[in-house]
MITOR-315443 format. One record per residue: residue in three letters; z, x, y of N, C-alpha, C, O, CB in turn. Coordinates in steps of 0.02 Angstrom, whole numbers, padded with zeros to 5 digits, always signed. Each point is the difference from the previous one (the first is absolute). Glycine has a CB too. Example, Ala and Ser with C-alpha at 12.3 -4.5 7.8 and 13.67 -1.06 7.14 Angstrom:
BEGIN
ALA+00390+00660-00284+00000-00045+00059+00000+00045+00060+00033+00052-00001+00029-00147-00058
SER-00098+00077+00112+00003+00042+00059+00037-00039+00055+00008+00025+00055-00116+00034-00087
***
This chain:
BEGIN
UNK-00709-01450+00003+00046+00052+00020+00051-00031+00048-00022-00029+00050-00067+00120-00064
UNK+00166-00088+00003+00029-00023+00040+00020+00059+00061-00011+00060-00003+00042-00152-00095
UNK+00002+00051+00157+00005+00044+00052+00031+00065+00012-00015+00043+00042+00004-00138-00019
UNK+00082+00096-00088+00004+00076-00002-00061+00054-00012-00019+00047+00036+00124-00089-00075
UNK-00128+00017-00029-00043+00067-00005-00067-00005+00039-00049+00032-00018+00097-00011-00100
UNK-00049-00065+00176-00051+00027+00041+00017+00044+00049-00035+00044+00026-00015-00136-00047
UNK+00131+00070+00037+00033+00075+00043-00002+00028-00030-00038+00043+00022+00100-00055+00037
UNK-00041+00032-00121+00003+00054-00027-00075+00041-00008+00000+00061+00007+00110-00118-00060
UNK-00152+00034+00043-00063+00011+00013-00023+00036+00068-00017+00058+00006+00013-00154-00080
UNK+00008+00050+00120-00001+00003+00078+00037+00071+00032-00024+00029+00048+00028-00170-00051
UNK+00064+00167-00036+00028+00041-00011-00036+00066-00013-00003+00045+00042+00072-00133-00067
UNK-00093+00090-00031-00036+00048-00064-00066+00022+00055-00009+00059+00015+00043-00137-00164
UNK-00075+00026+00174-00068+00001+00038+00029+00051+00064-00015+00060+00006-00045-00202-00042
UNK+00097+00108+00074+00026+00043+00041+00034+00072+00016-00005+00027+00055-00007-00125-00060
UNK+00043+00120-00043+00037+00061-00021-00050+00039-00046+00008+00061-00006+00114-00119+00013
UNK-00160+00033-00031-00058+00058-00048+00011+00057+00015+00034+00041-00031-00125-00100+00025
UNK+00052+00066+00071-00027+00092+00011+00072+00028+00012+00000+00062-00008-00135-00066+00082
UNK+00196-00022-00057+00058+00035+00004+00013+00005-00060+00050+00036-00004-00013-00065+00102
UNK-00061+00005-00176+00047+00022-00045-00046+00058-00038+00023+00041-00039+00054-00162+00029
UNK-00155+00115+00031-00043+00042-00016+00014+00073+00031-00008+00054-00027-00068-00156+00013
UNK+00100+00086+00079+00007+00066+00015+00078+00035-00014+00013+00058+00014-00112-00090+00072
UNK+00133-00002-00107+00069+00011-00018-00025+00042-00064+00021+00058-00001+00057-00173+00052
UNK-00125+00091-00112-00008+00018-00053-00036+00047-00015+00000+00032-00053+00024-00115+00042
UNK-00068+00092+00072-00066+00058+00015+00062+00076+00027-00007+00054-00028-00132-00170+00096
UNK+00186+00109-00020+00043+00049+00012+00049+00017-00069+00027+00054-00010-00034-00094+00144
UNK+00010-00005-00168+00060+00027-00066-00070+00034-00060+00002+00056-00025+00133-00188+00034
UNK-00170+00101-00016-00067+00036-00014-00021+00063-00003-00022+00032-00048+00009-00109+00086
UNK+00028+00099+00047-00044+00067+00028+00052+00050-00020-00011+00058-00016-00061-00103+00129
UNK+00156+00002-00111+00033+00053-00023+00033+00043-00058+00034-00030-00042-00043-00018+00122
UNK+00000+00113-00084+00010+00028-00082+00052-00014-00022+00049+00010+00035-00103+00076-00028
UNK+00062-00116-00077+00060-00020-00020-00012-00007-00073-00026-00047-00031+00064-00007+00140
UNK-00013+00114-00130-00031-00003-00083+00085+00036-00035+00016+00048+00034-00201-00010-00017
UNK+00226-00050-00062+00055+00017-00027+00013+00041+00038-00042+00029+00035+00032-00055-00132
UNK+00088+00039+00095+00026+00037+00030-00007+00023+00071+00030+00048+00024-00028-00037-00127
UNK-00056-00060+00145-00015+00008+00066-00003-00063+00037-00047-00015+00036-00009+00111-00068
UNK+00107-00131+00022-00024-00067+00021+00019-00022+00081-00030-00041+00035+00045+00009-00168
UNK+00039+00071+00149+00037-00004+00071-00040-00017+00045+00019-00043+00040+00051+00120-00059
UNK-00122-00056+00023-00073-00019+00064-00017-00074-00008-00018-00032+00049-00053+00154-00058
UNK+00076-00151-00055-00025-00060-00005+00056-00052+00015-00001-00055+00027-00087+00100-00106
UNK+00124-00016+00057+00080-00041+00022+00042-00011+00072+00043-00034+00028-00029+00083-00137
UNK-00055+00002+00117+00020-00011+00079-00043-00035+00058+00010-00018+00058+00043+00119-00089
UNK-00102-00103-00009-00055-00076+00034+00027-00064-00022+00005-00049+00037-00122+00107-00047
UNK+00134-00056-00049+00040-00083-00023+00054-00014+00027+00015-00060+00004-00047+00060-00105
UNK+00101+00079+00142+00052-00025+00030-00027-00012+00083+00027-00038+00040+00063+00102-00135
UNK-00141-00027+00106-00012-00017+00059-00044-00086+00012-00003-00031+00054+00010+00182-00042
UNK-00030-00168-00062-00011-00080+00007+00038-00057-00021-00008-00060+00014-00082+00103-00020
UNK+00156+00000-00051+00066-00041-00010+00030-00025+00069+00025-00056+00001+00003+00128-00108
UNK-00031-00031+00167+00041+00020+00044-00028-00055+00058+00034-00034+00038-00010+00173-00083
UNK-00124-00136+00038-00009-00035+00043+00010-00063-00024+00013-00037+00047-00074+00112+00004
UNK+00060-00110-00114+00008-00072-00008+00071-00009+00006+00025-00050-00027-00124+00030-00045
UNK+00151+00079+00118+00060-00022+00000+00032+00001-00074+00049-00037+00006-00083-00027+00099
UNK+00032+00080-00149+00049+00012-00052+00034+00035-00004-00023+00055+00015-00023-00084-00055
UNK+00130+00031+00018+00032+00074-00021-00016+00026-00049-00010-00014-00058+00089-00006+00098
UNK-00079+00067-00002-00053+00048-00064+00054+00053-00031+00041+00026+00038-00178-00021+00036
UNK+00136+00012-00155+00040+00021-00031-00034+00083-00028-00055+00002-00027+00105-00143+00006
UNK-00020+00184+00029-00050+00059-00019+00022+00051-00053+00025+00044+00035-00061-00054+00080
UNK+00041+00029-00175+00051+00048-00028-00069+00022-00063-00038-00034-00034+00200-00032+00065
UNK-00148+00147-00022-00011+00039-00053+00036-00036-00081+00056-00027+00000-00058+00138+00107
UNK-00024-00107-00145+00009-00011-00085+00058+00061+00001+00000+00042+00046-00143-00086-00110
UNK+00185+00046+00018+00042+00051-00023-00042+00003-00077-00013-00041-00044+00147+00016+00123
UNK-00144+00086-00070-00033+00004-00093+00050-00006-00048-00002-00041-00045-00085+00125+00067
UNK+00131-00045-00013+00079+00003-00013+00035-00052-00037+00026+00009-00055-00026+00045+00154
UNK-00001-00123-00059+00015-00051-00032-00040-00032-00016+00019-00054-00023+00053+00055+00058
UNK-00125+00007-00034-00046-00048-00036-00037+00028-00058-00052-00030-00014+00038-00023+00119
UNK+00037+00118-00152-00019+00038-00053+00099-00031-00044+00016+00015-00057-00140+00126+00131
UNK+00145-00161-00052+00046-00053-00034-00025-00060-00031+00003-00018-00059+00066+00054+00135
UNK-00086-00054-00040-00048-00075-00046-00031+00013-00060-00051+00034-00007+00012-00080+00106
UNK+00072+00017-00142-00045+00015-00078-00077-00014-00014-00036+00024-00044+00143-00057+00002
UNK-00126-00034+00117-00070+00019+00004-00045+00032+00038-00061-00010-00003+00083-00057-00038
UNK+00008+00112+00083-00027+00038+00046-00040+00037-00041+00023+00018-00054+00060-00018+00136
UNK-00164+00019-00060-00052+00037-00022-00027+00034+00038-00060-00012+00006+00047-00050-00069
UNK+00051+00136+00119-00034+00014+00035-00054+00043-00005-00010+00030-00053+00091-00064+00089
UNK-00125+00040+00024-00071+00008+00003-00009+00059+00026-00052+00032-00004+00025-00141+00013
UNK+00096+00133+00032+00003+00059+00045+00074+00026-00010+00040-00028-00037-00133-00017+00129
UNK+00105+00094-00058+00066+00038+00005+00055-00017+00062+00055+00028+00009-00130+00065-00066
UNK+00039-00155+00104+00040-00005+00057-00047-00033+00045-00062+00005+00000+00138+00095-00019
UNK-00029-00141+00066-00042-00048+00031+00013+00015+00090+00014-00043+00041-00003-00057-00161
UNK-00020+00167+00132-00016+00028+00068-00064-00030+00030-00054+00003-00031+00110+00105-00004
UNK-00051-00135+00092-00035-00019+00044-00051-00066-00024-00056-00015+00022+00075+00142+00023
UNK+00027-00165-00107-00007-00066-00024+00011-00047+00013-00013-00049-00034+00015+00085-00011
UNK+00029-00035+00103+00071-00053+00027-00035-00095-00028-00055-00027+00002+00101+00131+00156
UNK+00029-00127-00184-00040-00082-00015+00031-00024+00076+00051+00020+00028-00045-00060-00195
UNK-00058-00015+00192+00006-00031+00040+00021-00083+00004-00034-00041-00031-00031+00141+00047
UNK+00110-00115+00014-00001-00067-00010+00005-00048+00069+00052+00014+00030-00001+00022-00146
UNK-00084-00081+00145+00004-00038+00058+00052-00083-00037-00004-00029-00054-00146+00098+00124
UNK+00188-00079-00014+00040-00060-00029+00014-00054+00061+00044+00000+00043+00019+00083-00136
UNK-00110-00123+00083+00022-00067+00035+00041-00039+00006-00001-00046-00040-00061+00053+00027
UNK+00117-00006+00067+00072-00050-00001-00021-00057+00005-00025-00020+00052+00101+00082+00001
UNK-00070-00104-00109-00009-00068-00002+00044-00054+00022+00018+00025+00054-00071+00019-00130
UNK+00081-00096+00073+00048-00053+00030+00037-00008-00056-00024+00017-00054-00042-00078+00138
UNK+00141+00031-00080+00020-00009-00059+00017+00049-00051+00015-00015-00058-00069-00064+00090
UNK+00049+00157-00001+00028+00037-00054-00070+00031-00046+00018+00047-00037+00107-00133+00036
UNK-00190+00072-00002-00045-00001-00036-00028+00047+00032+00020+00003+00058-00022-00103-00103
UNK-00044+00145+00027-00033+00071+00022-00054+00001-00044+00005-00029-00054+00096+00099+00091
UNK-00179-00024-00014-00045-00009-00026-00001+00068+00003+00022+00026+00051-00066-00138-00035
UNK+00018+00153-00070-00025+00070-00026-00064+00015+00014-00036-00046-00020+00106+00039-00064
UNK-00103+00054+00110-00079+00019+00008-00005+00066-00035-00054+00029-00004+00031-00087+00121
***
């Protein structure tokens, strides 16, 4: 094993129970179609703590029943919001979560 992936390791060992309990709280909370806002707002609130800008917007059903392959599942995406965290990278380069 070379020395990255023993940090990276060393990493993983150390942070465990924080990602267990990160996963045990998105877990406990109800989030089944059309109700997902509770769960999403635990992922912007840990977007927020690893410092990412965090991006937040409701789906428009509207335009997305335009797409010739849109297959929706529901009538509207109230209290669905997609979330996105975005890492400013160097050089112009940005990472998506």
């Amino acid at each position: 094993m070379n020395e990255k992936q023993e940090q990276l390791e060393a990493y993983i060992d150390h942070h465990a129970n924080d990602a267990i309990s990160f996963l045990q709280k998105m877990i406990q909370q109800p989030s089944v179609q059309g109700n997902e806002k509770g769960v999403q707002e635990i992922v912007i609130e840990k977007l927020k703590q690893l410092q990412l800008e965090v991006d937040v917007w409701d789906p428009k059903f509207e335009e997305l029943e335009k797409h010739p392959y849109f297959i929706p599942s529901r009538k509207n995406y109230v209290d669905s919001p997609n979330v996105v965290g975005v890492l400013n990278g160097q050089g112009g380069v940005s990472q998506l979560f």
